[in-house]
C-alpha positions as CSV (number, residue, x, y, z in Angstrom):
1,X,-196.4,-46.8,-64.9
2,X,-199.5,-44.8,-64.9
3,X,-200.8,-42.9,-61.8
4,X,-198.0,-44.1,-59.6
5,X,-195.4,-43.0,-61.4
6,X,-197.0,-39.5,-62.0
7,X,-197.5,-39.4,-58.1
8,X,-193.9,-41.0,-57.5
9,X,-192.9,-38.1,-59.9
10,X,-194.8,-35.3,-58.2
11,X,-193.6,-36.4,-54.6
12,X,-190.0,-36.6,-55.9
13,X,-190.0,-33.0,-57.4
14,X,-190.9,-31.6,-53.7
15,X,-188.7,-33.3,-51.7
16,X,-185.6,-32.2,-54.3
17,X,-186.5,-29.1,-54.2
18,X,-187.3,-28.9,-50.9
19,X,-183.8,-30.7,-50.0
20,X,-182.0,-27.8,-51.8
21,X,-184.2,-24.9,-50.6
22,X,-183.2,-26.3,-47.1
23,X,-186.3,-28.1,-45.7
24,X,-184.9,-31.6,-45.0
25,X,-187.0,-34.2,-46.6
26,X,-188.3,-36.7,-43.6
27,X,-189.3,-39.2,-46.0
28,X,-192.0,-39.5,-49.0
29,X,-194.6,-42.0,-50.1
30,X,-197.2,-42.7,-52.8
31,X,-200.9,-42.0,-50.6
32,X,-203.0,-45.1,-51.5
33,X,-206.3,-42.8,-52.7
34,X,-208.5,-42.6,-56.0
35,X,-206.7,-39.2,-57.0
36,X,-203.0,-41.4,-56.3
37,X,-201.5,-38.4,-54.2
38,X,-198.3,-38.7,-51.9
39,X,-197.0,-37.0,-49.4
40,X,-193.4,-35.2,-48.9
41,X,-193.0,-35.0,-45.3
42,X,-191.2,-31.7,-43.9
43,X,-190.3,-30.3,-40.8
44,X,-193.3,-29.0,-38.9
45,X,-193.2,-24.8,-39.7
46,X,-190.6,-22.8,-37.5
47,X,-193.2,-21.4,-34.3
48,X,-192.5,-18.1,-35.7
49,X,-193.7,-18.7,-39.1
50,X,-196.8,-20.7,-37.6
51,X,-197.7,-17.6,-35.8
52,X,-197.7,-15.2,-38.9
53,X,-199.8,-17.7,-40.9
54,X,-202.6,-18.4,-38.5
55,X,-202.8,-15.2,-36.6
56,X,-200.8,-12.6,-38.8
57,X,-199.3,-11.6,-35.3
58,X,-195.9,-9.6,-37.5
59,X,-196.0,-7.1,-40.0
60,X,-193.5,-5.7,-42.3
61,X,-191.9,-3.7,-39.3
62,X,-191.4,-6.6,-36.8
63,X,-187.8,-8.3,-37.3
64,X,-189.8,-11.5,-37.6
65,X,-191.0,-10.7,-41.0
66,X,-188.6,-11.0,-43.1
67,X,-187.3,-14.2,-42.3
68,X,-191.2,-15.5,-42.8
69,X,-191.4,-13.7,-45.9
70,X,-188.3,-16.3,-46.9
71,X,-189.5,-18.9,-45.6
72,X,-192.6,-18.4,-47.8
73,X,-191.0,-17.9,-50.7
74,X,-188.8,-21.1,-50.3
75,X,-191.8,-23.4,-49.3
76,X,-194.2,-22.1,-52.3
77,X,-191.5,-23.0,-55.0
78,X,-190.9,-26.0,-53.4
79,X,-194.8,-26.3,-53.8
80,X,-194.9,-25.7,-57.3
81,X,-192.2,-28.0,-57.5
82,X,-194.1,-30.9,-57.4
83,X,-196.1,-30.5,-61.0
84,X,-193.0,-28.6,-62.6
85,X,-191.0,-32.4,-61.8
86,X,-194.2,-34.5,-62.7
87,X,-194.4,-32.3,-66.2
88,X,-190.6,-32.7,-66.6
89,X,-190.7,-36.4,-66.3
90,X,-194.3,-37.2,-68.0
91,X,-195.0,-34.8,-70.1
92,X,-198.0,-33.5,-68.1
93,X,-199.3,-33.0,-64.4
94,X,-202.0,-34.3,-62.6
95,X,-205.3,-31.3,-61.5
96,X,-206.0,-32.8,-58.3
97,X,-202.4,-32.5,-57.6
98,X,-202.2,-28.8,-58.7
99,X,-204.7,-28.0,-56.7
100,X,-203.9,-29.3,-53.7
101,X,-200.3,-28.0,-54.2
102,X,-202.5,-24.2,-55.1
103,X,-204.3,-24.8,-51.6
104,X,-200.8,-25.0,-49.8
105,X,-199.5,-21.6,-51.8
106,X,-202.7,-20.2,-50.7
107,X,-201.8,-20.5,-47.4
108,X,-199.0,-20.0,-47.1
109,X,-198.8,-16.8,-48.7
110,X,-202.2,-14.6,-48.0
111,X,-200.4,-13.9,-44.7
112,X,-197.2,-12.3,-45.8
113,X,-198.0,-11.2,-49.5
114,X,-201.6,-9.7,-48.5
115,X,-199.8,-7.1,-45.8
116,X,-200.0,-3.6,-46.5
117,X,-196.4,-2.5,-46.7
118,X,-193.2,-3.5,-49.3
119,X,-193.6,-7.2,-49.7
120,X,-197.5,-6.8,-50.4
121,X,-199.0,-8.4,-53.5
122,X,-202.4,-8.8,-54.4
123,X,-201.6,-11.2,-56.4
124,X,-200.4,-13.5,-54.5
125,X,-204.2,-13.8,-52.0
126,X,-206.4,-15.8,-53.0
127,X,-210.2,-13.8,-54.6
128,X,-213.4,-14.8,-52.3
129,X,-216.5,-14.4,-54.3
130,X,-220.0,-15.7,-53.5
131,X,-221.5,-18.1,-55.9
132,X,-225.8,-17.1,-56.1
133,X,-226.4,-20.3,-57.5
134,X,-224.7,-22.4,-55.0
135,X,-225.3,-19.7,-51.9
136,X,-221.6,-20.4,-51.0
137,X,-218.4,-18.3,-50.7
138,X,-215.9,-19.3,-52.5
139,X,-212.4,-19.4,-53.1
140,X,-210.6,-18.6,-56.4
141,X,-206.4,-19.6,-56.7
142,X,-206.2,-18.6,-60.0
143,X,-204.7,-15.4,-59.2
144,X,-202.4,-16.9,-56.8
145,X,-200.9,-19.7,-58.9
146,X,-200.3,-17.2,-62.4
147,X,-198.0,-15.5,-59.8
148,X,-196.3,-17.7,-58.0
149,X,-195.8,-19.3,-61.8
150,X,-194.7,-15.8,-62.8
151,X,-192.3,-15.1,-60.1
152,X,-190.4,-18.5,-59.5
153,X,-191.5,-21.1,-62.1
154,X,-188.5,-20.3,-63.9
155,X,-185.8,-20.9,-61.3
156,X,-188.0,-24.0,-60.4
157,X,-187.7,-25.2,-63.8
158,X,-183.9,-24.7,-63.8
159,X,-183.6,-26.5,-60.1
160,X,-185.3,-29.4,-61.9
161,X,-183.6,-29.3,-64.6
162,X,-180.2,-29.6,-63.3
163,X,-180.5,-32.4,-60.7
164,X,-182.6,-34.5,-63.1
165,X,-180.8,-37.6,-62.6
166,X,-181.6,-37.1,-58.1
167,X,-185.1,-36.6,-59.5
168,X,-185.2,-39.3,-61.7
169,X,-183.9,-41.9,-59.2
170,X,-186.1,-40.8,-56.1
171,X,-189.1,-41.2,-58.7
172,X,-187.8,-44.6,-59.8
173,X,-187.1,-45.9,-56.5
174,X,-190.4,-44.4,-54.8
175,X,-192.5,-45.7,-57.8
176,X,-191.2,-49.2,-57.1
177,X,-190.7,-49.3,-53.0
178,X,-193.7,-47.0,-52.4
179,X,-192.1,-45.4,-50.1
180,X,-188.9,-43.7,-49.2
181,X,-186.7,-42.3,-45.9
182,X,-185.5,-38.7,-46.3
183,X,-182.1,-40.5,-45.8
184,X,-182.8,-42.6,-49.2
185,X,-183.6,-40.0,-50.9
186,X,-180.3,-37.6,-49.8
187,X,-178.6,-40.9,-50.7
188,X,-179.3,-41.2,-54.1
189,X,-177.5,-37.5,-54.6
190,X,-174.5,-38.8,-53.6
191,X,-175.1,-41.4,-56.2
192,X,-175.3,-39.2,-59.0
């Protein structure tokens, strides 16, 4: 099964997750590319949320904030989803898929997380450094993903755990068709 299979595994763990933190899967494929990747499709990001993450236009005050601050917390543990699903049903997890899923988090959260005021968390923005040898700034997740990890991996875990079966037949079916519908996978709940 190989590559597929860990990507067919990987995609699966998002859109279950995803299903049942309420972002309705639109479909999911295995990416024909060297790394393997594939793609969950989502609904594009409420306008509000949008906002917050490219232009920080709310803080912790605005009445906004709090339901982006959810938002946020839902989408990263579907994020980390993806190689907590992969590890459950290979054993192990692909890097390039970590670290695209790391990007995402990154995202996602320096917008909420890195706001003066109760939700913020240091932790959870990503460290810019500049690298003499390479004359480049750079970007360091590592901070960001030990977080995240430390904050939901857990419950992921559990929400993995106990629909295993949904998991394991949208990672069967996916690794054989390639791709899936959002309605096959929902389907294949009822199933089991």
């Amino acid at each position: 099964m190989g590559n597929d299979w860990s990507s067919a595994s990987h995609v699966a763990g998002h859109a279950i997750v995803g299903e049942i933190l309420g972002f309705e899967c639109l479909g999911v494929t295995i990416r024909w590319t060297d790394q393997h990747l594939g793609v969950c499709r989502w609904p594009a990001m409420p306008d509000h949320v949008f906002d917050q993450l490219q232009f920080q236009r709310y803080g912790p005050d605005d009445d906004e904030f709090n339901a982006i601050k959810d938002w946020v917390i839902r989408r990263t543990k579907s994020y980390l989803a993806g190689s907590v699903a992969e590890d459950h049903l290979t054993g192990d997890f692909e890097a390039a898929w970590l670290t695209s899923d790391l990007n995402m988090i990154s995202v996602v959260t320096r917008n909420v997380f890195g706001l003066e005021g109760p939700s913020f968390d240091e932790q959870m923005t990503s460290e810019i450094y500049y690298d003499v040898d390479l004359g480049l700034e750079l970007e360091d997740l590592q901070r960001v993903v030990h977080r995240a990890r430390e904050l939901w991996e857990v419950e992921v875990r559990e929400m993995v755990a106990a629909n295993q079966k949904w998991l394991r037949d949208v990672a069967e079916l996916l690794n054989k068709e390639k791709a899936l519908s959002g309605d096959a996978v929902r389907s294949l709940q009822v199933s089991g």
